[in-house]
Structures are given as C-alpha cells and as structure tokens.
N, C-alpha and C positions, 0 to 999 in steps of 0.2 A: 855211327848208326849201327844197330845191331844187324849184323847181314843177313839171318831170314826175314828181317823185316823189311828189308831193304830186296830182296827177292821177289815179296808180295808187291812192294811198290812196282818193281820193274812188270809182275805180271800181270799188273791191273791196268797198267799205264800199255802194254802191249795188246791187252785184249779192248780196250778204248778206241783204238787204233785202228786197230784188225777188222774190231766187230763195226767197225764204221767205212771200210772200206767196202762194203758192197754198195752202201747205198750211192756213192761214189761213182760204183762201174756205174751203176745203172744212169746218172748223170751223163757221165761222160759217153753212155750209149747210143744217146739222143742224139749228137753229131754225126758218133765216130761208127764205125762197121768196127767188129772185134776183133780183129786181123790189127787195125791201125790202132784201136784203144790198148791191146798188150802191146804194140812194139813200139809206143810213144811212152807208157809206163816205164816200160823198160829203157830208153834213152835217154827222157828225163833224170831216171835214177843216176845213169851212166855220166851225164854232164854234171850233177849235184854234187858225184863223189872226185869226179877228176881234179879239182882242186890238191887232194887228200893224196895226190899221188905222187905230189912233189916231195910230199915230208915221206910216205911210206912205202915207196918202189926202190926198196935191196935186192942187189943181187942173190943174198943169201934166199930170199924170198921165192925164188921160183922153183925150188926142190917141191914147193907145196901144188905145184899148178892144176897138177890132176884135182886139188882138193879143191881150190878154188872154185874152178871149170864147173865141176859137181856141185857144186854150191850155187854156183849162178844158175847155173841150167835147170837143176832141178828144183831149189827153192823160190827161184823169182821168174824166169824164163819161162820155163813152159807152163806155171801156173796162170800167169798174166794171161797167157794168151786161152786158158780153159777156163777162168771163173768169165771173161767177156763173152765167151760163145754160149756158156751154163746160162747167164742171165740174158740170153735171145728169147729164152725160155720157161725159166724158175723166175718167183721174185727173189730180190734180195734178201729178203727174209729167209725164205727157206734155204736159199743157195749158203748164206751164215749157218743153218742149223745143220745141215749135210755136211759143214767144213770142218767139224765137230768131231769127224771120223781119224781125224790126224794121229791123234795119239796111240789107236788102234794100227795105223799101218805101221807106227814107229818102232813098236814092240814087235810087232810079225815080221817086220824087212831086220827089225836089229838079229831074233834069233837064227832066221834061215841063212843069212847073207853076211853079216859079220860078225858072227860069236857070240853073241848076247844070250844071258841066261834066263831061263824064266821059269814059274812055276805054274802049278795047274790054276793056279786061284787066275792067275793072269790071263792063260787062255778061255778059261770059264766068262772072265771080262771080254775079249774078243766077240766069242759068242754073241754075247748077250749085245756087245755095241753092234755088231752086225745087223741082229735082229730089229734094234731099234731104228736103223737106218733105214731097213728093208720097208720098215713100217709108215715110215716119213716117207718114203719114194710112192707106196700105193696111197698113202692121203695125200699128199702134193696137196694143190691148191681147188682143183675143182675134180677129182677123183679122176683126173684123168693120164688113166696109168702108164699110157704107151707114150706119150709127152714128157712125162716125170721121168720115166727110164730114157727114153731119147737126149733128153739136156741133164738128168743127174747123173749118168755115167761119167760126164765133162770135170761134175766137182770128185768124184770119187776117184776118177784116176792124177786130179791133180792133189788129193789128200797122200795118194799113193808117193807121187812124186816129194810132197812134202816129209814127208816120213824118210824118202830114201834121203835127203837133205841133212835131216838132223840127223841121221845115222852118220853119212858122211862128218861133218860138223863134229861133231863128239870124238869120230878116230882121227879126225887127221890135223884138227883146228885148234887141241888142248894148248899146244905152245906158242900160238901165232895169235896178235895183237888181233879185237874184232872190229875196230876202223879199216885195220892192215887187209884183213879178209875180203872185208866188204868191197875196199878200192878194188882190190885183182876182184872179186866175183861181178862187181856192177860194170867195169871196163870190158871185164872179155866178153860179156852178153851184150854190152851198152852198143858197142861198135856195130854188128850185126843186126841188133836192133833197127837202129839210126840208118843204116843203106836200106833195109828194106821199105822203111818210112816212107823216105824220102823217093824213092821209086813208085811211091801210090800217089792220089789225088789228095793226099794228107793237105797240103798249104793249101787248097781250093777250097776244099772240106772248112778249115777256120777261119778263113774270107768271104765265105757266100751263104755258108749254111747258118739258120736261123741262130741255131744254137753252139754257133764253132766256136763262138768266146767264152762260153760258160763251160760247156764241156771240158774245152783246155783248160781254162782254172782248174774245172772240178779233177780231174787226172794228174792236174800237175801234184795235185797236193798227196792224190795217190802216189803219186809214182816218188813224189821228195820225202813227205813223211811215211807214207805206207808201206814203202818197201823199203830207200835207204838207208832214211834213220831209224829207221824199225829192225832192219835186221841187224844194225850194227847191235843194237839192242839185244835186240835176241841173241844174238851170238856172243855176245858177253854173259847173258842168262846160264844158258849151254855152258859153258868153264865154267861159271861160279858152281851150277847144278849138276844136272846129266838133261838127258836129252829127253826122258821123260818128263822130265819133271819142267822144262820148258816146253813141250808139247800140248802140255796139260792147260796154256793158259785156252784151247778149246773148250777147257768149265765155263768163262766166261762171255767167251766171242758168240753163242748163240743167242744170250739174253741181250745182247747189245743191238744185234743184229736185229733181232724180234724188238725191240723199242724203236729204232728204226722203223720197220717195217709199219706197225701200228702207227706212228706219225706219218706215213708216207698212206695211211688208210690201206695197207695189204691187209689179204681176206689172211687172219689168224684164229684158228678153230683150237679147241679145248685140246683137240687128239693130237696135237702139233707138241703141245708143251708135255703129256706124256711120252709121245715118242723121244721128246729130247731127254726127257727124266729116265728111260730106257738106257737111252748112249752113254749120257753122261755116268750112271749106276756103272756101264761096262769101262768104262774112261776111269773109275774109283778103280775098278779090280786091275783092270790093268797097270795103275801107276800106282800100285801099293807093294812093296818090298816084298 
C-alpha cells in the first residue's frame, strides 16, 4: 500500500476514535465524578497493555524511561483526568472543537523548548488558531462567558499537555518500537492510576449506581480503544511522519465531535462551525512547511 495513503488511513481511523471519545466521557460521567472517570481510563488502559509486556520489557529499554514517563503523563495522564472535569461543564461537542487547538501548542512548545524551526507563515497560523479559540470560548453554548472560561481552561491546558507529548514522542521515540512505547507509558501511569481508584467508592459507584454498568462499558472502551490502541497508533503515525503532521488529525476530530453532538441534540449554532473554520485555517498555516 502506498504509505501516504496508508498515513490518511491511520489519520482518519485516529480522528474516528478521538472525535468519539468525548461523547464517551460524557457517558461515562453519569456514574462516575471525574477524578474516578480519568483514573479508571487510565487503568483500564494499564491492564489492556500488560499483556504486551511480556514480549516487550528489555532491559536495553529503560535508557528511554524519561521518554516514556513523558509520554504517559502528558499524553494520556493528565489529559484523562482534564477533558472529565472540562465536560462538568462544556458539551462534548464543544469540548472536541477546543481540542482542535493541539496542533497549535505542538508547534509553540516544539520551537521554545526543543529546537524546532519555524517560520512567520507558522506563527501568523498560531495567531489566527488562537483567535478562533478565543471565539469559541465567548460563544460556548449559551453565551455564558465566565462558565466557558471556567471549564475551557481544563481543555486548553490539556491541548497544552498534548502538544508537549508529541514533542516528546518525535525526540526521543524515533528508534523505539510504538507497542514497546506504549507498554512502558500505560504501565507507569496505569499503576498509579489503579491505587488511587481503588481508594475511592469506585466498586460502590458500579454496584449501586443507576448507571455504574453502562458508564463502565462506555470507559472501558475509552480507556482500551481510545487511548491504548490509539496511541499505539499514533505513535507509529509520529515515526512514519513528524509530529505535526500527526497532530494535525485535529482537522478532523471536530467535525466528528460536532456529528456527535447533533445526535446527542447539543445546542450547535452557525457561529461554532466558523470559529472552528478559524482554528482549523490557523491549524493549515501552522502545519504547512
């Protein structure tokens, strides 16, 4: 198979995925308080990949663990537990279009912080995604702006985290297997996870609560598809590409998100799909050579 086409596949098949994991949290929010929907996310994930660690824990392997670590914590880790608290508050709909910002933090954290070059045309795209952001946080869902600032902060510093992720990923991941990655990133987060769990009313919560068995489904499948096999995904993306250019499947994750939303009947206004036409224009300039 020709491998940009085979690139396309991976990024369509990613933004599928991605753009369907909010409406997911928001399931899984009916049970769960967001404290226990990210650190059940994230243990699930931890148990799916422990298998993988029979074939893939070398010794030679641990020279990477700073990269690892980084990789867990800031690509899966602390986002879990920021898109559950964002949707206390945003719909799913919107909380997908704000996530859109990713690509933007990846190009600003690649040049201050790791070397990455860029040119004016790039930054001129920041701008511009900025603005379009700014725009989507004062139209939120019923203008009410101090609510949208309150719970979109939540997605924008976990886009922040996502960005420093793929930066990570790109220097330190080029020579290391993305199964191999994933087992050390979901392990060292997974463990942590799983004691804090287990120290809340989590097994009460899926025993008594109306909707503890549905939620667990709906999470699980976040937490086994939406993050495991997703980022094994992605992380294979990243090698084949750059870290732009797998950032970038945020072109897609909004519109999914928004079809979503519209089936779940979220209030979706005209001014929403220009704000995102906004990002996405700065999401062009940014991930154009």
């Amino acid at each position: 198979m020709n491998a940009k086409f085979l690139n396309w596949i991976i990024l369509i098949s990613l933004a599928l995925v991605w753009g369907s994991s909010f409406i997911l949290i928001n399931r899984g929010l009916k049970a769960f308080p967001p404290d226990q929907l990210g650190a059940y996310r994230i243990f699930i994930a931890g148990i799916f990949m422990l298998p993988f660690a029979f074939f893939h824990f070398k010794k030679e392997h641990l020279k990477h663990w700073k990269g690892f670590l980084g990789m867990g914590l800031f690509g899966n880790f602390i986002p879990a537990f920021l898109f559950a608290k964002a949707e206390t508050g945003l719909s799913h709909a919107l909380t997908g279009m704000l996530n859109s910002l990713t690509p933007l933090f990846t190009l600003l954290l690649g040049v201050l912080f790791f070397g990455n070059k860029t040119k004016w045309i790039n930054v001129i795209g920041i701008l511009i995604g900025m603005l379009g952001a700014s725009a989507l946080l004062y139209i939120g869902e019923k203008n009410d702006l101090s609510k949208n600032l309150d719970y979109g902060i939540y997605v924008i510093i976990a886009t922040v985290s996502y960005g420093l992720s793929v930066n990570i990923i790109q220097k330190t991941m080029k020579n290391v297997n993305a199964i191999t990655a994933t087992t050390y990133a979901m392990i060292f987060i997974g463990i942590p996870a799983g004691i804090y769990l287990f120290t809340t009313n989590f097994i009460s919560k899926v025993t008594t609560h109306e909707y503890g068995i549905s939620s667990l489904a709906y999470t699980s499948i976040l937490g086994i598809l939406g993050t495991a096999v997703s980022v094994i995904v992605f992380n294979e993306l990243v090698k084949r590409t750059s870290g732009l250019y797998a950032s970038s499947v945020t072109y897609l994750i909004p519109i999914v998100a928004i079809f979503w939303g519209i089936t779940d009947e979220e209030s979706i206004l005209w001014l929403h799909f220009l704000c995102i036409g906004v990002i996405l224009t700065g999401i062009y300039l940014v991930t154009r050579k």
